[in-house]
NUMAR-225833 format. One record per residue (C-alpha): residue number from 1; residue in three letters; chain; x, y, z. Coordinates in steps of 0.25 Angstrom, whole numbers. Example, Ala and Ser with C-alpha at 12.3 -4.5 7.8 and 13.67 -1.06 7.14 Angstrom:
residues 2
{pos = 1, code = ALA, unit = A, X = 49, Y = -18, Z = 31}
{pos = 2, code = SER, unit = A, X = 55, Y = -4, Z = 29}
This chain:
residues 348
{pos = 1, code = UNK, unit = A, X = 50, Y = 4, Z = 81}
{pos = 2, code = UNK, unit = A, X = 46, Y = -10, Z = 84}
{pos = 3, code = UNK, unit = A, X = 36, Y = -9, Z = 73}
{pos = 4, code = UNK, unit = A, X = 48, Y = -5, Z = 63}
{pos = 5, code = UNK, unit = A, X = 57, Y = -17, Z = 67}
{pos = 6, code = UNK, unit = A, X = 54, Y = -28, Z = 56}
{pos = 7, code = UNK, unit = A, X = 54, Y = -18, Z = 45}
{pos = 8, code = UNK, unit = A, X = 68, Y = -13, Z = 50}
{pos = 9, code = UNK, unit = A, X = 73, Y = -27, Z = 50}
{pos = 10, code = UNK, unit = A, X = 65, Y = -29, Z = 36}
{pos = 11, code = UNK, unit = A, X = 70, Y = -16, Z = 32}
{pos = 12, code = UNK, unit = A, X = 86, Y = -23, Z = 37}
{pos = 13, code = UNK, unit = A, X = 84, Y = -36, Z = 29}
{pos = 14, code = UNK, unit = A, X = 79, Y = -29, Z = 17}
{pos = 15, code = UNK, unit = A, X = 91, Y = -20, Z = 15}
{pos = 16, code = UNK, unit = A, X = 101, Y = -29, Z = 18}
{pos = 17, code = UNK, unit = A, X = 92, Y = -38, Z = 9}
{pos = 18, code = UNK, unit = A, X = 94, Y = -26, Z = -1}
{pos = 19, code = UNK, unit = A, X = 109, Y = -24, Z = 1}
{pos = 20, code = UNK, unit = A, X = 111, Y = -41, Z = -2}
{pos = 21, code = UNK, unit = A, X = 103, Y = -38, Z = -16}
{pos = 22, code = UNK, unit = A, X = 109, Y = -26, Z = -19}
{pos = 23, code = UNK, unit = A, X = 124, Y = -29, Z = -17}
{pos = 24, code = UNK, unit = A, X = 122, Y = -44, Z = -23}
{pos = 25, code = UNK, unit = A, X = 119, Y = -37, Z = -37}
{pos = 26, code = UNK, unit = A, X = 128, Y = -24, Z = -35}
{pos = 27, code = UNK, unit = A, X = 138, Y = -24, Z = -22}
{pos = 28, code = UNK, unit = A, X = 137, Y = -14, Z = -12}
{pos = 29, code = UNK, unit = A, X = 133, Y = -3, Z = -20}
{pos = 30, code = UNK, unit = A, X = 119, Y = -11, Z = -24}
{pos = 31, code = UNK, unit = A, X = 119, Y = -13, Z = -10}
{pos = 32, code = UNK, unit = A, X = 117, Y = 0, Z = -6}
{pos = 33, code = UNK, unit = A, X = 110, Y = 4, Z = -18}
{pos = 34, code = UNK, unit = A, X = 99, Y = -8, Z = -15}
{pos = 35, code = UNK, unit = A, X = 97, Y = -4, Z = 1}
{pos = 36, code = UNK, unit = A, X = 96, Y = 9, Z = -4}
{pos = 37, code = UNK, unit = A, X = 85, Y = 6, Z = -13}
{pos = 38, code = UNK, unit = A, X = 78, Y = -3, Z = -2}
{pos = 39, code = UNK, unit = A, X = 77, Y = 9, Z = 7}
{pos = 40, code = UNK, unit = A, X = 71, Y = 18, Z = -3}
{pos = 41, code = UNK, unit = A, X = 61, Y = 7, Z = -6}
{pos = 42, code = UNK, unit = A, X = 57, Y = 5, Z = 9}
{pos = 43, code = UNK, unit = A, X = 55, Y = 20, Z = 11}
{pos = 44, code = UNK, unit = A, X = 46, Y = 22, Z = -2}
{pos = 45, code = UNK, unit = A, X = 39, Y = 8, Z = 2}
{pos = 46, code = UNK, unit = A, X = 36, Y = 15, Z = 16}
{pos = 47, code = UNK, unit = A, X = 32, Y = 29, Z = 10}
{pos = 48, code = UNK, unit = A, X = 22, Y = 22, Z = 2}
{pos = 49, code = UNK, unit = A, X = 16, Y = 14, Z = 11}
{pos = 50, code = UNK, unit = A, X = 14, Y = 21, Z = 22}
{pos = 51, code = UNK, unit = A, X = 0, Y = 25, Z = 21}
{pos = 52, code = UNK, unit = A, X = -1, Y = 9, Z = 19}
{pos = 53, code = UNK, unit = A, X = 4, Y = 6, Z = 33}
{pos = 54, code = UNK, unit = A, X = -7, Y = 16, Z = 38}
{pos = 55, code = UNK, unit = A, X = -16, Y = 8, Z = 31}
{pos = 56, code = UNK, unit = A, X = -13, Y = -4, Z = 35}
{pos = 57, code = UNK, unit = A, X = -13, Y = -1, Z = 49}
{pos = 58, code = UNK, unit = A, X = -27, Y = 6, Z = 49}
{pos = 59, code = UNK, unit = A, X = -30, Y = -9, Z = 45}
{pos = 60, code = UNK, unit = A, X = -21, Y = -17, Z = 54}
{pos = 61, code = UNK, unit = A, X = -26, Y = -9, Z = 67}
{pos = 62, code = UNK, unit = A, X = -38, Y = -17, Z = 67}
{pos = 63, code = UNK, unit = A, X = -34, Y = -32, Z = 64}
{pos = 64, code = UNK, unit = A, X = -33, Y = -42, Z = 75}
{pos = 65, code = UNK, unit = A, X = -16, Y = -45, Z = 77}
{pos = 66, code = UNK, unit = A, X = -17, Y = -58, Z = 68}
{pos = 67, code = UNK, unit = A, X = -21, Y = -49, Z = 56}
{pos = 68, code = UNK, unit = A, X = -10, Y = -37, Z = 57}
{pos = 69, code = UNK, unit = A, X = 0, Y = -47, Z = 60}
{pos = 70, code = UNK, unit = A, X = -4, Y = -55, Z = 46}
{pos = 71, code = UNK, unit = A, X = -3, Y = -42, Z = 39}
{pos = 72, code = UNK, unit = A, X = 11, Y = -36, Z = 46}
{pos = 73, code = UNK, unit = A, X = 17, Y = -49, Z = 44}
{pos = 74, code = UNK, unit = A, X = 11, Y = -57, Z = 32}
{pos = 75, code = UNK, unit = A, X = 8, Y = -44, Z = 25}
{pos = 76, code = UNK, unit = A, X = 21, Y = -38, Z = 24}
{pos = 77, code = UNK, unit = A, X = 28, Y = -52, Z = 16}
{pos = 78, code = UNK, unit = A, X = 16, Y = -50, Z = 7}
{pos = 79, code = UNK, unit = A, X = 19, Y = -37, Z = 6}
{pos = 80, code = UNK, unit = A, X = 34, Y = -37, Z = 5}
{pos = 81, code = UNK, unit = A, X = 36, Y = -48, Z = -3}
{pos = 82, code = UNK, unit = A, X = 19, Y = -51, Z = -10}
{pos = 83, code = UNK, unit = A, X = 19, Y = -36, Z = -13}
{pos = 84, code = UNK, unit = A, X = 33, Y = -30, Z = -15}
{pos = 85, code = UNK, unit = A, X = 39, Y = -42, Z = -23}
{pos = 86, code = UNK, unit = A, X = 28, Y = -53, Z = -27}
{pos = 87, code = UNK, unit = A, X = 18, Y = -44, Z = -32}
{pos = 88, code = UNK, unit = A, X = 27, Y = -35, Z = -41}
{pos = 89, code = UNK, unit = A, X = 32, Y = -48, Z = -47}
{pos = 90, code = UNK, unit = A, X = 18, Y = -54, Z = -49}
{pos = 91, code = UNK, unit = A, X = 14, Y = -42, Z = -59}
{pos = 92, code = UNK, unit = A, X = 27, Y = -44, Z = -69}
{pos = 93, code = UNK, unit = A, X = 24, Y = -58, Z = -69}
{pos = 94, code = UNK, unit = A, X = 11, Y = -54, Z = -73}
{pos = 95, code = UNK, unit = A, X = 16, Y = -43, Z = -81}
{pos = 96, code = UNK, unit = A, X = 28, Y = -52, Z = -88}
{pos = 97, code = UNK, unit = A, X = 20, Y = -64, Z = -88}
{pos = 98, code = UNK, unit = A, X = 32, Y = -71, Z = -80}
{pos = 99, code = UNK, unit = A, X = 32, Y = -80, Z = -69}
{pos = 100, code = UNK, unit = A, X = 36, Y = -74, Z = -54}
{pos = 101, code = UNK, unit = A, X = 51, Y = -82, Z = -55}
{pos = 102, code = UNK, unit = A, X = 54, Y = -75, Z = -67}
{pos = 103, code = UNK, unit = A, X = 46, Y = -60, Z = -64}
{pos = 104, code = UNK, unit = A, X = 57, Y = -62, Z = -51}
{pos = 105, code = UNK, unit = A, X = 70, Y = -64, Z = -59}
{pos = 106, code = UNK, unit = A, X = 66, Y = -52, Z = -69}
{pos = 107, code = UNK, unit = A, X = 64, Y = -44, Z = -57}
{pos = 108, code = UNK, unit = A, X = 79, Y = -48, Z = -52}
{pos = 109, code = UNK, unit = A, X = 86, Y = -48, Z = -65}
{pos = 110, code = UNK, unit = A, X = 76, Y = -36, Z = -73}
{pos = 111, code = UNK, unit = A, X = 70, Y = -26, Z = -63}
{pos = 112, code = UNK, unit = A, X = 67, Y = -16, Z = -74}
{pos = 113, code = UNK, unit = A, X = 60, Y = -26, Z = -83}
{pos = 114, code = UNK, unit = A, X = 53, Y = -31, Z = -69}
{pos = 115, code = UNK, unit = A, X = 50, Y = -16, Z = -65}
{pos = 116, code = UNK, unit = A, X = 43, Y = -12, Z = -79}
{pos = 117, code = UNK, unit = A, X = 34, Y = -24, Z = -79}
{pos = 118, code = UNK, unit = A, X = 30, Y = -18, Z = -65}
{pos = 119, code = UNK, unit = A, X = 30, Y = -4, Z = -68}
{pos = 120, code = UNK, unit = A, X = 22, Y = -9, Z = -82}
{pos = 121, code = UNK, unit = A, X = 11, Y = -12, Z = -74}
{pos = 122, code = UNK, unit = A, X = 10, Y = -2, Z = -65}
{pos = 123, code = UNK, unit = A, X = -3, Y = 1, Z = -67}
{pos = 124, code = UNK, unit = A, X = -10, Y = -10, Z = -65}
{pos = 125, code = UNK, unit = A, X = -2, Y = -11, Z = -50}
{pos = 126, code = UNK, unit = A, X = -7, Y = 5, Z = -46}
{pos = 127, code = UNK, unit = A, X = -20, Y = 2, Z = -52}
{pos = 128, code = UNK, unit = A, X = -23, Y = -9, Z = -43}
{pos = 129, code = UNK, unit = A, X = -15, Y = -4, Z = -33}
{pos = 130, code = UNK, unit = A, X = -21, Y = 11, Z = -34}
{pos = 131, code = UNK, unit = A, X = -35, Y = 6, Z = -34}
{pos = 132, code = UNK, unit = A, X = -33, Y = -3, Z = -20}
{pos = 133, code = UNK, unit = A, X = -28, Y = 9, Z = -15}
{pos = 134, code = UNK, unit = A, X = -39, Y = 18, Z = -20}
{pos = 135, code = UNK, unit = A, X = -49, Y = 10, Z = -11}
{pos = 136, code = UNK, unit = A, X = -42, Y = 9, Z = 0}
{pos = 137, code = UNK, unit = A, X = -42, Y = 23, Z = 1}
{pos = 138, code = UNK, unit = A, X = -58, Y = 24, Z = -4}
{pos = 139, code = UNK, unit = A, X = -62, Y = 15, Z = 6}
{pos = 140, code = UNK, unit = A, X = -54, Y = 23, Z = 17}
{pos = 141, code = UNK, unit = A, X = -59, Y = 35, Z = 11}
{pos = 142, code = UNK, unit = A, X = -74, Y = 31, Z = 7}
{pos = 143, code = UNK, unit = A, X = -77, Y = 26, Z = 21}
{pos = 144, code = UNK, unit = A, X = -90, Y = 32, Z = 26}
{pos = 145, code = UNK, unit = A, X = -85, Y = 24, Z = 40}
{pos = 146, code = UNK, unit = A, X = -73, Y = 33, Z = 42}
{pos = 147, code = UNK, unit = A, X = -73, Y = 41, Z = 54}
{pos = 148, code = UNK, unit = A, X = -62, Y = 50, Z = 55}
{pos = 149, code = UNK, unit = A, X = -59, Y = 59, Z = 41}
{pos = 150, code = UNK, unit = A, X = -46, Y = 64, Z = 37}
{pos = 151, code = UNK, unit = A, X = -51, Y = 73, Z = 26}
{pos = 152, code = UNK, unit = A, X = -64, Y = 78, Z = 37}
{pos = 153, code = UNK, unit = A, X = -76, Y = 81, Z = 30}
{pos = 154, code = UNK, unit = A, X = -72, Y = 78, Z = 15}
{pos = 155, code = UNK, unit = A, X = -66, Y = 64, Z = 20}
{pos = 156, code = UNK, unit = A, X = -79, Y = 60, Z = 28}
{pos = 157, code = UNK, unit = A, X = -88, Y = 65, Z = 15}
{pos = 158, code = UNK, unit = A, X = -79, Y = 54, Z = 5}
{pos = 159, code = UNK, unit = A, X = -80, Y = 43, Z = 18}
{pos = 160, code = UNK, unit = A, X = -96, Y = 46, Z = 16}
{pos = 161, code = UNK, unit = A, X = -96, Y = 40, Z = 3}
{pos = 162, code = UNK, unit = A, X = -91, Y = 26, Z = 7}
{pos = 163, code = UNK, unit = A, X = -106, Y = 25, Z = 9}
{pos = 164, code = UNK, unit = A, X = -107, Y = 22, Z = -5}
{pos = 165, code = UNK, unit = A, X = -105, Y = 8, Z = -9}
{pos = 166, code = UNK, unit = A, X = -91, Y = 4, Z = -16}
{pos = 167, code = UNK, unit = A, X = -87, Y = 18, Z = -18}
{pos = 168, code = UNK, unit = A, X = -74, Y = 15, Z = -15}
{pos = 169, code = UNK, unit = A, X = -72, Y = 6, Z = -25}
{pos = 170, code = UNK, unit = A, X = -80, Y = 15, Z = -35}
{pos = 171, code = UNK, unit = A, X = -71, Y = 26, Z = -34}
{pos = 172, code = UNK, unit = A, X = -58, Y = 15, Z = -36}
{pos = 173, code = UNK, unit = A, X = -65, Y = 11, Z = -50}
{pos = 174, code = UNK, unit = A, X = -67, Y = 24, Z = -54}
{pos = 175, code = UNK, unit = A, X = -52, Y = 29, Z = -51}
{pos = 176, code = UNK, unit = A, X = -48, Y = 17, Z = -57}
{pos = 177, code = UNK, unit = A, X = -54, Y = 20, Z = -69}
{pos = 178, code = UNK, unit = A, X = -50, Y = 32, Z = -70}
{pos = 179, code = UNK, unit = A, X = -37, Y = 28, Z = -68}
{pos = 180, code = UNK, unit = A, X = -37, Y = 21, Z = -80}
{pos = 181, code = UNK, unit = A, X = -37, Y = 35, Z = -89}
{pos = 182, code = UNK, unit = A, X = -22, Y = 36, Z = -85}
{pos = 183, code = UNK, unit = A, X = -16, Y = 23, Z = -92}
{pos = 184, code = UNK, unit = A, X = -16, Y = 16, Z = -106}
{pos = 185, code = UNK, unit = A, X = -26, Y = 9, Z = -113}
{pos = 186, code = UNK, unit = A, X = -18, Y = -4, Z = -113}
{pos = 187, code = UNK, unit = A, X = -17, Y = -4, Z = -98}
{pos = 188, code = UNK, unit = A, X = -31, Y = 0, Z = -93}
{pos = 189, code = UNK, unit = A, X = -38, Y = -15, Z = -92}
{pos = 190, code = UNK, unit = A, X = -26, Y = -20, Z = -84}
{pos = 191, code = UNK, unit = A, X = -25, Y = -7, Z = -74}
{pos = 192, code = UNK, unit = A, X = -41, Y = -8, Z = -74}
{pos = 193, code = UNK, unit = A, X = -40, Y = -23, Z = -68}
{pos = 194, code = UNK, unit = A, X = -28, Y = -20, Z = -59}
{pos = 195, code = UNK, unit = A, X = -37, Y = -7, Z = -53}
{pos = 196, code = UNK, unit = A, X = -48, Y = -17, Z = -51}
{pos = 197, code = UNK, unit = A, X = -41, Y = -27, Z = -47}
{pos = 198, code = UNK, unit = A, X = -39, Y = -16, Z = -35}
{pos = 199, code = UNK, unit = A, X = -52, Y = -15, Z = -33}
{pos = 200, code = UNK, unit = A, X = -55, Y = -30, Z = -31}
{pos = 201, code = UNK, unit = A, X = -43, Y = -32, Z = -23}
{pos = 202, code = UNK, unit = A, X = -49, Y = -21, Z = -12}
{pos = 203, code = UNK, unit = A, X = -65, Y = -26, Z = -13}
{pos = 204, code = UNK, unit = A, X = -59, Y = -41, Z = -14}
{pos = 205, code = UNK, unit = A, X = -53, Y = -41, Z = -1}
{pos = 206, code = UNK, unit = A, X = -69, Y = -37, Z = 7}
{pos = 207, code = UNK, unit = A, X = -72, Y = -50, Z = -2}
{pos = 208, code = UNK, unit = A, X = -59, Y = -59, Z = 4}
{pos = 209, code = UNK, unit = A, X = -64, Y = -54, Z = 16}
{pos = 210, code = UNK, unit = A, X = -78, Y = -56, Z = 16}
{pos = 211, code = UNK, unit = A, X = -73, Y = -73, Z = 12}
{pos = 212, code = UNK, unit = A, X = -61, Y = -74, Z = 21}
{pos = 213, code = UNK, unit = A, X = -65, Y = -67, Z = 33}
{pos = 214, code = UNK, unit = A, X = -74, Y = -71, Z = 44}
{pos = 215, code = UNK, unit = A, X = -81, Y = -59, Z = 47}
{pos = 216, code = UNK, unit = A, X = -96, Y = -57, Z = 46}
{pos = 217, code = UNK, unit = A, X = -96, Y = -46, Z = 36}
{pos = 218, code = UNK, unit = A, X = -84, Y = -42, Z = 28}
{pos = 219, code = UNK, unit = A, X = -88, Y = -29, Z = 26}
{pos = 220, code = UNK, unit = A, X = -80, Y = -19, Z = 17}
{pos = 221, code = UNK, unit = A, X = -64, Y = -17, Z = 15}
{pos = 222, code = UNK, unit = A, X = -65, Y = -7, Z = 24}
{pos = 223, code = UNK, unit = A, X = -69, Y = -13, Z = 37}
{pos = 224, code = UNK, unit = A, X = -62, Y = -27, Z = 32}
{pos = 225, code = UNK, unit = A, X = -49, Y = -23, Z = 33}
{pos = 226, code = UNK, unit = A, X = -52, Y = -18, Z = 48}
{pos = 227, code = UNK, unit = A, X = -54, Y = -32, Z = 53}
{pos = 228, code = UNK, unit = A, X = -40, Y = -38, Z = 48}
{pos = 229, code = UNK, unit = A, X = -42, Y = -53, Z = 43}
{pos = 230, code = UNK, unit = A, X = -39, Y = -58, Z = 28}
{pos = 231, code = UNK, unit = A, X = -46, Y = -43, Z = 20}
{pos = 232, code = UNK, unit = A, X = -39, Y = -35, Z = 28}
{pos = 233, code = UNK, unit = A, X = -26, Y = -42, Z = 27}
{pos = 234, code = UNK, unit = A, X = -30, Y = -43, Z = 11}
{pos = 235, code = UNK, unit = A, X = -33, Y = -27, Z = 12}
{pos = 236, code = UNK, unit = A, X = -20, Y = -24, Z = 17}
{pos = 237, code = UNK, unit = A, X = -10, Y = -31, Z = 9}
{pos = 238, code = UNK, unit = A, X = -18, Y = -27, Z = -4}
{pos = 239, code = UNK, unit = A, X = -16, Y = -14, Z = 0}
{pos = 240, code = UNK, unit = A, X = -1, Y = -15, Z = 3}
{pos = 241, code = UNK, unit = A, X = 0, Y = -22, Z = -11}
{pos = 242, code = UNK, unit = A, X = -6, Y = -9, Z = -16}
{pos = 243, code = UNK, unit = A, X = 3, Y = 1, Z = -8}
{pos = 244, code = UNK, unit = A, X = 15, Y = -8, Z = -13}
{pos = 245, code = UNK, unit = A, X = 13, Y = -7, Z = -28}
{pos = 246, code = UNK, unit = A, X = 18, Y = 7, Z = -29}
{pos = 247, code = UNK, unit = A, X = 30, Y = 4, Z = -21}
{pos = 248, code = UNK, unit = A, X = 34, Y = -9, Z = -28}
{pos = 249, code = UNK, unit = A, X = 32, Y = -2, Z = -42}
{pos = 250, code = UNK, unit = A, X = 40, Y = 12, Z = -36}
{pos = 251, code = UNK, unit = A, X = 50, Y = 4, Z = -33}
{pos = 252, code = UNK, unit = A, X = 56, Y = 0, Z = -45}
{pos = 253, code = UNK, unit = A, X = 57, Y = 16, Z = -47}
{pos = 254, code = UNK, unit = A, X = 69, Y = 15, Z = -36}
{pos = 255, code = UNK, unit = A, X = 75, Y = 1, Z = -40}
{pos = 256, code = UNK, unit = A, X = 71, Y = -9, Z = -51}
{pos = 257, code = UNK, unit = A, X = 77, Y = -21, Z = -39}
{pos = 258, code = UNK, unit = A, X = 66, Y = -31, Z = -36}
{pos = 259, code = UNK, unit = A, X = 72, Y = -35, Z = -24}
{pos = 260, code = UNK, unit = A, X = 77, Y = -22, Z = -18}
{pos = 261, code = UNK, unit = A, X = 63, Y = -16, Z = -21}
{pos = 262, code = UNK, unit = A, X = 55, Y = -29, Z = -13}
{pos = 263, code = UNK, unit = A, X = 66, Y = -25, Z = 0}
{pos = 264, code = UNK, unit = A, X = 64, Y = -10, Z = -1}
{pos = 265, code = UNK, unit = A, X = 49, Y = -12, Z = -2}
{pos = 266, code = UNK, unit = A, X = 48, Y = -23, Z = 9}
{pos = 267, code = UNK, unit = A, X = 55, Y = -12, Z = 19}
{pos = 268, code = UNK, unit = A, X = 46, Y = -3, Z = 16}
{pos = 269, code = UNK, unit = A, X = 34, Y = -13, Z = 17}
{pos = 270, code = UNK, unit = A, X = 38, Y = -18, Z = 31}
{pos = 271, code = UNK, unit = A, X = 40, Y = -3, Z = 37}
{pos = 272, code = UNK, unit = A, X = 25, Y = -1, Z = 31}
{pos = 273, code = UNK, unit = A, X = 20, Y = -12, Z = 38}
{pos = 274, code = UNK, unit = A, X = 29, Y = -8, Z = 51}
{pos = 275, code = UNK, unit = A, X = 21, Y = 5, Z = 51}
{pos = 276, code = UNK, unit = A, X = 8, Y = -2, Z = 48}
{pos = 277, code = UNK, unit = A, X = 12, Y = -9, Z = 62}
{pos = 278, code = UNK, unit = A, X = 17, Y = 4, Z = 68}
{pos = 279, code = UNK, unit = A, X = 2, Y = 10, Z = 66}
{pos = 280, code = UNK, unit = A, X = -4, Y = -2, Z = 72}
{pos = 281, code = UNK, unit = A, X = 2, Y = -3, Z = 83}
{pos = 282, code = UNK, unit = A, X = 6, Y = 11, Z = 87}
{pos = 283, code = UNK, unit = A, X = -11, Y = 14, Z = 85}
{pos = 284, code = UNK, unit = A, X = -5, Y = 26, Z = 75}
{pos = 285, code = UNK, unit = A, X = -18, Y = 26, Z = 67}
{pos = 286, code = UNK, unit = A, X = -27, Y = 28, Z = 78}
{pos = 287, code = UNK, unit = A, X = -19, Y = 41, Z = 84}
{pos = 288, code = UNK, unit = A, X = -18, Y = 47, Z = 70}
{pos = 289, code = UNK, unit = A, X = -31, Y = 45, Z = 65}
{pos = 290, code = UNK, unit = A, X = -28, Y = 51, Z = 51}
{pos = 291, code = UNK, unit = A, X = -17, Y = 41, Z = 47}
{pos = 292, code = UNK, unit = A, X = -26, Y = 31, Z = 40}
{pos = 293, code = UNK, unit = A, X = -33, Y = 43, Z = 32}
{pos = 294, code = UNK, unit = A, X = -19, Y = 48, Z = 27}
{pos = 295, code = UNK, unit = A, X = -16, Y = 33, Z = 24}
{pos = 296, code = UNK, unit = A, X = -29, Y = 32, Z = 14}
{pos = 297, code = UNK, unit = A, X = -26, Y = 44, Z = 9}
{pos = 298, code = UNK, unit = A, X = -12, Y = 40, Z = 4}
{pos = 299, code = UNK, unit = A, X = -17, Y = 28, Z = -1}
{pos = 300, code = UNK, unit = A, X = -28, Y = 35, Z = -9}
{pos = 301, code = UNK, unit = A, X = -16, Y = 44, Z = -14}
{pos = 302, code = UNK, unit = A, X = -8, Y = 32, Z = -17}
{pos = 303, code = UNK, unit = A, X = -20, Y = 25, Z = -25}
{pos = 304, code = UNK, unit = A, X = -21, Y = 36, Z = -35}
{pos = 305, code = UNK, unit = A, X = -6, Y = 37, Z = -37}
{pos = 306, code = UNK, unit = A, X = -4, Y = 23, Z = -38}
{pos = 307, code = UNK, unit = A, X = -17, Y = 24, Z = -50}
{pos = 308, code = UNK, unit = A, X = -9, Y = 39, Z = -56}
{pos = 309, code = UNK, unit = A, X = 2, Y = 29, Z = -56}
{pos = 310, code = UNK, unit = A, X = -2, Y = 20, Z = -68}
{pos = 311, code = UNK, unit = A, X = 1, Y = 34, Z = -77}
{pos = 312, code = UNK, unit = A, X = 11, Y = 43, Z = -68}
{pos = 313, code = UNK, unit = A, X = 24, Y = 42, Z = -61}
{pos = 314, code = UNK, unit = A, X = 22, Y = 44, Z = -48}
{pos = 315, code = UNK, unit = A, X = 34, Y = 45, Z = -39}
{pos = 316, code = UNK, unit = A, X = 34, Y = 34, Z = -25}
{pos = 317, code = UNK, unit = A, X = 38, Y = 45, Z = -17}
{pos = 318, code = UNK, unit = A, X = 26, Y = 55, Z = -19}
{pos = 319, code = UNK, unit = A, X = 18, Y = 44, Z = -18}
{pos = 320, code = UNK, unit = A, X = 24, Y = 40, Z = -3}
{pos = 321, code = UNK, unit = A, X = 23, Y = 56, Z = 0}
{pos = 322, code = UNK, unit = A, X = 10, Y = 58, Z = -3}
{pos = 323, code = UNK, unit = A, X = 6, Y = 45, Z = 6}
{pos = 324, code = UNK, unit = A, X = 16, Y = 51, Z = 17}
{pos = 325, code = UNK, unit = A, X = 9, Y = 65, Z = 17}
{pos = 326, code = UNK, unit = A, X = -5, Y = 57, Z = 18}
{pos = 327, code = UNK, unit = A, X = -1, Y = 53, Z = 30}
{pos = 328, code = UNK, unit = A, X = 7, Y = 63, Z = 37}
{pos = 329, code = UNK, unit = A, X = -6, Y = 72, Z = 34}
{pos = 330, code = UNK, unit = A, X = -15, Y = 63, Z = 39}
{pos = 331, code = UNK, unit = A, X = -5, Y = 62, Z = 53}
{pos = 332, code = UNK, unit = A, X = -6, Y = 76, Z = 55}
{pos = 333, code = UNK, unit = A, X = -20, Y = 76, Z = 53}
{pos = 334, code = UNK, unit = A, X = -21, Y = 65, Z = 63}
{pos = 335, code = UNK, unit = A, X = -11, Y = 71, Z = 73}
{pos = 336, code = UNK, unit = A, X = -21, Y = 86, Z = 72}
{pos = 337, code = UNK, unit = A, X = -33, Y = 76, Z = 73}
{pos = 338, code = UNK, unit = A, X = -28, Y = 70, Z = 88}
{pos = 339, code = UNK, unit = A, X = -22, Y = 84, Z = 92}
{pos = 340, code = UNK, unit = A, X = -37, Y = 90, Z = 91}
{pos = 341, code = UNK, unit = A, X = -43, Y = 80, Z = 97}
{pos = 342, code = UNK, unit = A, X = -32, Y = 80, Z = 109}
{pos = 343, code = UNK, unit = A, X = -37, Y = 95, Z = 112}
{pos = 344, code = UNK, unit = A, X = -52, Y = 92, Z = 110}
{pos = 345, code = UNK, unit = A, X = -49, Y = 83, Z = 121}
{pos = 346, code = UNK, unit = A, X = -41, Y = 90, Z = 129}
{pos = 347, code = UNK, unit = A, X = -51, Y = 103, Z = 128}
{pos = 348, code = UNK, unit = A, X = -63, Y = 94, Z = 131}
């Protein structure tokens, strides 16, 4: 439980938070209404996001102390407040062609202006955020390095193709491409830069790498990220950025409230990164050796939703259920996994 506690007392200053906004603009009833809201948000933030955690802390497990404290502490401001608030404001500015000062006071004293400027350019957002996300999973996937296999025999076959250079990011092209098919003429050149935009942001952080770290060699992303230092913590929040995307634009579904929806995010990022610590500590990924397969699964599930999103209405919550049945599959597979291996031991 020690793990939880900040995001508890996070959780208490951001509903009281919500209470204060809610009553100062409607009484008690607002009140209510606004904590209410703020729960809901916390609990579809954690749903989403928790294939995220998994990731992270199949990461983290191999940084030095400095490096996971930068990330848990550093991370979730930039996380909370760069992701769930700046960034959202940053594309209306864009969007609007207005200044930051005067994107924030549309969002207080219009939200459903504020919400369809955002929800207008959806599509760039899930294109860039989709393709991210589609080689995370690839390079999970395509890894030829990759000892234990989920999926046995099929798994190891697909991991046998990482072999192949820049596969990875030949598939993301191509999806991406074929992506395009699905929206308008009029908005195919922007949604084609924001999907490679993805695509630069993931390759550009082995470049950052290999020009800000002191390692010999920078390698690929793939084993980057295992040391920790500057890609790494790149990687990461890039990443979160990407998970956050779908919450910050599902939440204006629920409530059209700029503030409430930055408190009932930021309770659900901080119980993400509590569990990111959780896994860490607790060694979690190492007793269930499948959690990190069901993790990249999710997050390859969630890449092509995120693209099928630019032309379809996909609800939040079967999105956060079919991340949750990836990973209660891949615990049960983990859990038969050690069981077997306890009585092959026990009969030798």
């Amino acid at each position: 439980m020690k793990h939880f506690r900040m995001s508890f007392i996070v959780t208490f200053l951001c509903l009281a938070g919500a209470g204060w906004w809610g009553y100062e603009h409607t009484g008690w009833a607002g009140a209510l209404s606004a904590v209410g809201i703020a729960v809901i948000l916390g609990v579809m933030e954690v749903s989403l996001s928790f294939d995220n955690a998994v990731v992270n802390a199949s990461v983290l497990k191999t940084w030095d102390k400095f490096w996971q404290s930068l990330f848990l502490g550093v991370g979730i401001v930039i996380a909370v407040f760069g992701m769930r608030l700046l960034f959202p404001l940053v594309i209306v500015a864009q969007a609007a062609d207005l200044g930051l000062v005067e994107v924030w006071n549309l969002a207080l004293n219009d939200p459903n202006a504020y919400s369809m400027h955002l929800t207008n350019h959806h599509a760039e957002v899930a294109a860039f955020g989709g393709i991210f996300l589609l080689l995370v999973f690839l390079n999970f996937l395509l890894d030829d390095k990759k000892e234990m296999h989920w999926l046995g025999h099929i798994e190891e076959k697909l991991g046998a193709l990482g072999k192949i250079s820049s596969i990875s990011v030949m598939v993301a092209l191509g999806t991406l491409m074929a992506s395009l098919t699905m929206i308008d003429d009029a908005q195919k050149l922007v949604v084609l830069t924001a999907g490679l935009w993805g695509v630069l942001t993931y390759v550009g952080v082995d470049v950052v790498s290999g020009l800000l770290e002191s390692e010999e060699s920078a390698g690929n992303v793939g084993d980057l990220i295992k040391r920790g230092g500057i890609g790494g913590f790149l990687y990461l929040e890039v990443l979160d950025a990407s998970f956050s995307f779908d919450g910050v634009i599902g939440a204006f579904a629920i409530t059209k409230d700029v503030v409430i929806i930055m408190l009932g995010l930021a309770i659900g990022a901080m119980f993400v990164r509590s569990m990111t610590v959780f896994l860490v500590k607790k060694g979690t990924l190492d007793e269930f050796v499948f959690l990190e397969h069901g993790a990249h699964y999710a997050i390859g599930i969630l890449a092509f939703i995120m693209l099928a999103s630019m032309k379809f209405h996909i609800p939040e919550i079967f999105t956060g259920l079919i991340g949750v049945a990836f990973i209660l599959a891949s615990l049960w597979s983990s859990v038969r996994h050690r069981r077997k291996h306890e009585a092959l031991a026990v009969a030798a």
